[in-house]
Every structure is written in C-alpha cells, then in structure tokens.
N, CA, C and O atoms as a GROMACS GRO file, in nm:
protein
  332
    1UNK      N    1   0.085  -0.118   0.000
    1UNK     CA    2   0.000   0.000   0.000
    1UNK      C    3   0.089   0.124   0.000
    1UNK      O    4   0.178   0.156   0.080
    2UNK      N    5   0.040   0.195  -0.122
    2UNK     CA    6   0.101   0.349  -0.076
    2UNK      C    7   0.036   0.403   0.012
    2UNK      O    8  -0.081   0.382   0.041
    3UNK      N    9   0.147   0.509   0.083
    3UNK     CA   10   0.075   0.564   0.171
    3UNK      C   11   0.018   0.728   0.160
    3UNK      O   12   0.103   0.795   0.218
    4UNK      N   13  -0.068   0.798   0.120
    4UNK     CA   14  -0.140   0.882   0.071
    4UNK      C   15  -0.040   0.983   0.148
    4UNK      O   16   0.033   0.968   0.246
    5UNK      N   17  -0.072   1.116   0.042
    5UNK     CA   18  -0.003   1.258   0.076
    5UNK      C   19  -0.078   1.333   0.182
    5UNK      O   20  -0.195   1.299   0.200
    6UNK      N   21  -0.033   1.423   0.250
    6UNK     CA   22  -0.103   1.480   0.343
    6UNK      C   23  -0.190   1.572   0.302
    6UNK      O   24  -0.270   1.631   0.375
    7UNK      N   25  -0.171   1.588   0.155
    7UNK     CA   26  -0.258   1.686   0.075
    7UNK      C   27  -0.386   1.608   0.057
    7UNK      O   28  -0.499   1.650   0.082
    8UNK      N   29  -0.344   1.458  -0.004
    8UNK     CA   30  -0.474   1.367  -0.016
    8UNK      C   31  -0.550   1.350   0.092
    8UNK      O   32  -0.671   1.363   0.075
    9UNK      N   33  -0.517   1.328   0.182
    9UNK     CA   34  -0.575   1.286   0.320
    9UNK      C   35  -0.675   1.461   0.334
    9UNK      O   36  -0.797   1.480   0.329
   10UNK      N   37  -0.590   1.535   0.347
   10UNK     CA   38  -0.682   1.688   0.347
   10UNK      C   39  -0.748   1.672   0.269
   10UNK      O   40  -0.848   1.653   0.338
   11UNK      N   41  -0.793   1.658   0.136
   11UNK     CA   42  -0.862   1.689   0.042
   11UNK      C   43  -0.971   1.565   0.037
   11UNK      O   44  -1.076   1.602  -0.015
   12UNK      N   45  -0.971   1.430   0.077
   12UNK     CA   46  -1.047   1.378   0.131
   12UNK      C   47  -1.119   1.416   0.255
   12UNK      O   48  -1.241   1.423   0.247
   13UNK      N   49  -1.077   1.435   0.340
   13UNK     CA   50  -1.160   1.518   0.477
   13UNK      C   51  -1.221   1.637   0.452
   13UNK      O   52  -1.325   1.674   0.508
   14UNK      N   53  -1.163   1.695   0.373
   14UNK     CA   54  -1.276   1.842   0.356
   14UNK      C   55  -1.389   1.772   0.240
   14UNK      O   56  -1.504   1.814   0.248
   15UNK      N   57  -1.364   1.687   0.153
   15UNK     CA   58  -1.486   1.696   0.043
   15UNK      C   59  -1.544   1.596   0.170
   15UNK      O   60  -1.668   1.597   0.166
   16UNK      N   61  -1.514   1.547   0.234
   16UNK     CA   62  -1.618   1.434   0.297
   16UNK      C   63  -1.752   1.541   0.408
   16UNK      O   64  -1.875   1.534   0.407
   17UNK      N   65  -1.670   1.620   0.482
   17UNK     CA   66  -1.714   1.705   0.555
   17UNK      C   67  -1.832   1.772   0.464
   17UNK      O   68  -1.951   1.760   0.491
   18UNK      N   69  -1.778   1.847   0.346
   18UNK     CA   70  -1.852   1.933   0.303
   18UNK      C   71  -1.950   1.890   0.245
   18UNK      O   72  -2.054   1.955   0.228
   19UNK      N   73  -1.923   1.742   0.198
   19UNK     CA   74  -2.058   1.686   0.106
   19UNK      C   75  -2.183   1.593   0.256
   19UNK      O   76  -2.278   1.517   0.234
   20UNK      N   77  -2.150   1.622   0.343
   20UNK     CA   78  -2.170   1.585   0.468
   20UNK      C   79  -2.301   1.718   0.482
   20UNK      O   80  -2.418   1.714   0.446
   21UNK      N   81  -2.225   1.830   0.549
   21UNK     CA   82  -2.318   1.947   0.549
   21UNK      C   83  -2.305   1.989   0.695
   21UNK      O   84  -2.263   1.917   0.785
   22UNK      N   85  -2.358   2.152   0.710
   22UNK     CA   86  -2.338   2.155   0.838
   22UNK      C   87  -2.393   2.103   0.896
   22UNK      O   88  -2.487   2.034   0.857
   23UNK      N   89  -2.348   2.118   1.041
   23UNK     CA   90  -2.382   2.070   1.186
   23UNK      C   91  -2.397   1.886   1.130
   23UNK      O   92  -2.448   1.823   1.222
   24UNK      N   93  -2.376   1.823   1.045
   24UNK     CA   94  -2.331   1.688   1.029
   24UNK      C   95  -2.143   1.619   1.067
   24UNK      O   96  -2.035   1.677   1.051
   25UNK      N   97  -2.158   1.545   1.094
   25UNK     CA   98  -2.023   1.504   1.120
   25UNK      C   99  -1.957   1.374   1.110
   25UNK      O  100  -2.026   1.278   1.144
   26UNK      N  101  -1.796   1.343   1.057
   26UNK     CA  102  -1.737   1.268   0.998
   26UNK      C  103  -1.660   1.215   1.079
   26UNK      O  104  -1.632   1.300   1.162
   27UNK      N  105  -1.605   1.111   1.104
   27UNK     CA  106  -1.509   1.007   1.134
   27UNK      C  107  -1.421   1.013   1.102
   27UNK      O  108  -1.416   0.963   0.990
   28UNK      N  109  -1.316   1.054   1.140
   28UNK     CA  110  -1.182   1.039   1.052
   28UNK      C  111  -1.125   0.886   0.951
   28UNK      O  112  -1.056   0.871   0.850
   29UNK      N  113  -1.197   0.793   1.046
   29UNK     CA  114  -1.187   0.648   0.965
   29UNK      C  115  -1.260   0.642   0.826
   29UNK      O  116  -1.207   0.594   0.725
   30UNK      N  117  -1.364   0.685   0.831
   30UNK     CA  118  -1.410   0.720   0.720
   30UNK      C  119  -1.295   0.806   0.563
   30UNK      O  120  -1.266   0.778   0.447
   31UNK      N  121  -1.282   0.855   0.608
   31UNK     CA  122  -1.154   0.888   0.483
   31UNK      C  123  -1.046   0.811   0.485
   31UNK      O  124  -0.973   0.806   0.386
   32UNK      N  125  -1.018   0.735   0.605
   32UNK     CA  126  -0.931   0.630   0.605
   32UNK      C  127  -0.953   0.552   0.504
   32UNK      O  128  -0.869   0.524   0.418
   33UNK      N  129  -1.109   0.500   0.510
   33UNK     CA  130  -1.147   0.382   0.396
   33UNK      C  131  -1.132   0.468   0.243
   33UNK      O  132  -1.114   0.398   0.144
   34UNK      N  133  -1.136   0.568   0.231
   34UNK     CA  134  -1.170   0.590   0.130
   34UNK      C  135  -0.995   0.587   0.061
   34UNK      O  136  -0.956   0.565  -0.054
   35UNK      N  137  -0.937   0.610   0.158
   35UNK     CA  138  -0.803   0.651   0.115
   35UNK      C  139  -0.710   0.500   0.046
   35UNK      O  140  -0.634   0.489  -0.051
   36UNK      N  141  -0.769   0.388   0.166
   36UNK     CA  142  -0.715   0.264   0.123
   36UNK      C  143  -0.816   0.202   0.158
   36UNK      O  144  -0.822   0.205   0.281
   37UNK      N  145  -0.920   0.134   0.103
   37UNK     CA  146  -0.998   0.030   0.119
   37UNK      C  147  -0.933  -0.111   0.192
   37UNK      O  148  -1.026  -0.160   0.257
   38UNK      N  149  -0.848  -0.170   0.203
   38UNK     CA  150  -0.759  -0.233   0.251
   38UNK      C  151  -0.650  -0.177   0.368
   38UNK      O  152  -0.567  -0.092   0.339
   39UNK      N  153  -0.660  -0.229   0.491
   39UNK     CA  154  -0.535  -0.151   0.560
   39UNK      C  155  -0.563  -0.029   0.618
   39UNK      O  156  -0.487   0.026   0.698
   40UNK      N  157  -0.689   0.024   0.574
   40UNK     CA  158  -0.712   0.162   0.627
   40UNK      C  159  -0.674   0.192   0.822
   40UNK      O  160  -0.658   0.298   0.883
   41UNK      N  161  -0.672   0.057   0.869
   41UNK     CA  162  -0.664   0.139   1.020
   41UNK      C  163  -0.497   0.199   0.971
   41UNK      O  164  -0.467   0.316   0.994
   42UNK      N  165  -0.422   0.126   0.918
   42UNK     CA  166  -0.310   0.158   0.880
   42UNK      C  167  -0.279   0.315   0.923
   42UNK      O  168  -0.189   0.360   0.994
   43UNK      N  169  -0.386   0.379   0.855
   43UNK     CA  170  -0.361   0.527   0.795
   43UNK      C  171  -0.437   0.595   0.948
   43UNK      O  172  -0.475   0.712   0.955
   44UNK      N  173  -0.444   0.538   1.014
   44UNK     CA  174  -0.591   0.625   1.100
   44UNK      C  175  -0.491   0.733   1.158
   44UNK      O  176  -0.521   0.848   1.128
   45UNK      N  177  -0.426   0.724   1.201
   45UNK     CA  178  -0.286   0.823   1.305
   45UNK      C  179  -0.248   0.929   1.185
   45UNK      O  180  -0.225   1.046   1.216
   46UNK      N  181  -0.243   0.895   1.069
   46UNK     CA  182  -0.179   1.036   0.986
   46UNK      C  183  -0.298   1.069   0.977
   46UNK      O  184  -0.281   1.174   1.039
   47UNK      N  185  -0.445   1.072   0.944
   47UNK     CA  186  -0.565   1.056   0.899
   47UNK      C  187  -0.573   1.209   1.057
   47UNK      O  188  -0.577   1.332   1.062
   48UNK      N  189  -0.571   1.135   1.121
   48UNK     CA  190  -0.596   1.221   1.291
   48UNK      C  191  -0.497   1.381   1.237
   48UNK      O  192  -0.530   1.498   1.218
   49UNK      N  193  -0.380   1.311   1.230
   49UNK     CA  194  -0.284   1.382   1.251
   49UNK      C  195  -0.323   1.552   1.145
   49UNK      O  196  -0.300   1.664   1.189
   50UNK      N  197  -0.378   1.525   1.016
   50UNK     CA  198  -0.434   1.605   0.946
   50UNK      C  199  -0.556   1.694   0.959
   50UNK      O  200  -0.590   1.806   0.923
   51UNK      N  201  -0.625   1.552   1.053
   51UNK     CA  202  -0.777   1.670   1.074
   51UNK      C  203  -0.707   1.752   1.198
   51UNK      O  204  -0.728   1.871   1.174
   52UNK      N  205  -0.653   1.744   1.286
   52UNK     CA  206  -0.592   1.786   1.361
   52UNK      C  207  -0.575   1.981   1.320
   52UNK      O  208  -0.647   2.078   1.347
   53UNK      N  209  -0.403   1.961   1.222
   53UNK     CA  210  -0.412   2.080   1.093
   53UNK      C  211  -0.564   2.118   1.063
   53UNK      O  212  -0.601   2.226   1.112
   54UNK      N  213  -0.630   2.068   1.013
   54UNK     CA  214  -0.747   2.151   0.944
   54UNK      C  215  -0.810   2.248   1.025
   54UNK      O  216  -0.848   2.361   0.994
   55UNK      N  217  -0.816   2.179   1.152
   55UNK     CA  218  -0.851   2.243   1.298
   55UNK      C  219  -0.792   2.338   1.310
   55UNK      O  220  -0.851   2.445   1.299
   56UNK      N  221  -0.654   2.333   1.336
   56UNK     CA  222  -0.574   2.450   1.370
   56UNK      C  223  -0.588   2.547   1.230
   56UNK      O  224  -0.603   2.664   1.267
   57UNK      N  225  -0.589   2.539   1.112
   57UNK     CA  226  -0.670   2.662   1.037
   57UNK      C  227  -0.782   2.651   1.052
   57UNK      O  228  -0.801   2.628   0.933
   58UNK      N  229  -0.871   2.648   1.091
   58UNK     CA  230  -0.997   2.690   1.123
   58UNK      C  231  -1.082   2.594   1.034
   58UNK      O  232  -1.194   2.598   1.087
   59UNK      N  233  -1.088   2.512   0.930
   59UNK     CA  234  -1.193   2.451   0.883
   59UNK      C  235  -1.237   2.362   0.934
   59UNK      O  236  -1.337   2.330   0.869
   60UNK      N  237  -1.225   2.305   1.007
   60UNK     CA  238  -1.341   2.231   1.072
   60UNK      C  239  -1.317   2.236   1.255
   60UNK      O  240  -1.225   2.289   1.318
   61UNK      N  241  -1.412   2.176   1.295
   61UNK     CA  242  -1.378   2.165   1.438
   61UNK      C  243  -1.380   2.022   1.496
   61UNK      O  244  -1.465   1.949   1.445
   62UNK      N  245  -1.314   1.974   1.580
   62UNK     CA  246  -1.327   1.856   1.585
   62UNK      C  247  -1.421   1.834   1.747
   62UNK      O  248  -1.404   1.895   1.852
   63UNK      N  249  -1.512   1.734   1.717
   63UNK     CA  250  -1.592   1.676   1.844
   63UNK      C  251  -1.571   1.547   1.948
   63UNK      O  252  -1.500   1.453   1.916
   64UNK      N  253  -1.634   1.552   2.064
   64UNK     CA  254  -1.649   1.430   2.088
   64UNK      C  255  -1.838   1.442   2.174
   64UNK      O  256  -1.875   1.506   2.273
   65UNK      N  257  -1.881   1.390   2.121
   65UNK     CA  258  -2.016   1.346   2.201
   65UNK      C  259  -2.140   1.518   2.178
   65UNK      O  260  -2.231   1.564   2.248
   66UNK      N  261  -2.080   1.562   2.054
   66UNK     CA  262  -2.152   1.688   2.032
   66UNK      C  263  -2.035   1.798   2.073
   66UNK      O  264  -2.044   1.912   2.027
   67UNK      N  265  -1.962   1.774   2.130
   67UNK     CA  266  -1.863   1.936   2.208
   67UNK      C  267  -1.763   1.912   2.132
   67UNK      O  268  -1.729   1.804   2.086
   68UNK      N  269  -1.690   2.069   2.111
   68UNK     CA  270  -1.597   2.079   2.066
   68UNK      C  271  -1.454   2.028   2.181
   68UNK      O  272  -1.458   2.010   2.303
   69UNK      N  273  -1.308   2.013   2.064
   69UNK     CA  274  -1.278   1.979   2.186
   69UNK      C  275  -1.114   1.940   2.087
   69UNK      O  276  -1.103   1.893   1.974
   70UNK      N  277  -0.997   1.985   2.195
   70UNK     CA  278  -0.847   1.944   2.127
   70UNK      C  279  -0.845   1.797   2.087
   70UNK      O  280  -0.859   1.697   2.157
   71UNK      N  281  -0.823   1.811   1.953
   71UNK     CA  282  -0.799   1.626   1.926
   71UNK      C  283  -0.687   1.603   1.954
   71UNK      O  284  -0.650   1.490   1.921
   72UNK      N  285  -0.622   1.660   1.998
   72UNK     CA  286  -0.461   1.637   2.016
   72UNK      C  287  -0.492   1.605   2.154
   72UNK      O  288  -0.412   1.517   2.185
   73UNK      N  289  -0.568   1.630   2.251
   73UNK     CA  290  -0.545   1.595   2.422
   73UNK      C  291  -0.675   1.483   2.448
   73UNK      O  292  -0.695   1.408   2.544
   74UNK      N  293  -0.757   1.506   2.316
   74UNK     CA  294  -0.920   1.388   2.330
   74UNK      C  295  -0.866   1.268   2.334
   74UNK      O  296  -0.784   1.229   2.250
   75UNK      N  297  -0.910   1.197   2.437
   75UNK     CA  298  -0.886   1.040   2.435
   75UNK      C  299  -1.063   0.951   2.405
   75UNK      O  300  -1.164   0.971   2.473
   76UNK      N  301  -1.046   0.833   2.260
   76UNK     CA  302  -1.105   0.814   2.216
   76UNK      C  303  -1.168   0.862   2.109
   76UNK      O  304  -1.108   0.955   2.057
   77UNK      N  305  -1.314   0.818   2.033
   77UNK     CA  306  -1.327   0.852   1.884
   77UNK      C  307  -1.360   0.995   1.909
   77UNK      O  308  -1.425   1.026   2.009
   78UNK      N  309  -1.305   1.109   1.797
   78UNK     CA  310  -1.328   1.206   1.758
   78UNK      C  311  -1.442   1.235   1.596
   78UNK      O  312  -1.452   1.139   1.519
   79UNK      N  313  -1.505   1.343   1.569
   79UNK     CA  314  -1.565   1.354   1.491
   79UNK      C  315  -1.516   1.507   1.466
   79UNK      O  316  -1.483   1.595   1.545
   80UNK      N  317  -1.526   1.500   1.305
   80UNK     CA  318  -1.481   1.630   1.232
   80UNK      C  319  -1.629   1.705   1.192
   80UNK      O  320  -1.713   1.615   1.186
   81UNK      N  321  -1.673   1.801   1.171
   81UNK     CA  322  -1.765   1.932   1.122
   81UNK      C  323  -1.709   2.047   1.087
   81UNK      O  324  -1.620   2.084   1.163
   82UNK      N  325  -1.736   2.125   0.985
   82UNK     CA  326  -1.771   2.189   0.943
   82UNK      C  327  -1.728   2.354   0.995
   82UNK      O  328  -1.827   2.417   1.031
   83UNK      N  329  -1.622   2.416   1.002
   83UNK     CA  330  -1.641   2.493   1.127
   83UNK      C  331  -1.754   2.616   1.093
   83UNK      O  332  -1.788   2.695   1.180
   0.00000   0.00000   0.00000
C-alpha cells in the first residue's frame, strides 16, 4: 500500500465534511477507507494527525459526544464538522 499525501488525506476530509453538510459530522476512519480500502486502520494516526491541521486553520472543528474539543489531548473517537 502506498501511503497517501497529506494533501490527499486533506482533500479527502474536507470533500467528505462538506458533502456531509453543516452541523453533520465525519469520522476520521471514514476517509481512512476511502483513502485505502484495505489496511485503512493503517492510515488512521496520519488521517488524525491532518484533521488535527485543518482544525488548527480553522476549517473544521473537531468533536467528541456533540462538544468541541483538542484532538490532540481527546482520548477516544473524535468527529470532524464543518467549522
């Protein structure tokens, strides 16, 4: 498996988000699969590591259980929206 650019991984998470809609929200595993159908947990840590970035520019926000919230200090699943 190649392992996808950090550009790909961004550009998967924002069209997923956006074709999503506001106040809807995404999985980061979810672009995992899309990225490698095979192996995807593979990717889940760079996958994080990007929505992470998107966060820190402002496009999306990341959740857990409805609240916003640092994915960098959240322990357990996170969800991406829309910021």
């Amino acid at each position: 498996m190649t392992t996808p650019s950090p550009a790909e991984m961004r550009s998967v998470l924002l069209d997923l988000v956006r074709r999503r809609g506001a106040d809807k929200t995404v999985c980061p595993s979810e672009a995992a699969r899309v990225l490698a159908p095979v192996g995807w947990r593979d990717l889940m840590e760079d996958v994080r590591q990007e929505a992470y970035r998107l966060a820190d520019d402002g496009l999306v926000e990341i959740t857990q259980q409805g609240r916003v919230v640092d994915g960098r200090s959240a322990r357990g699943p996170i969800r991406l929206r829309l910021r």
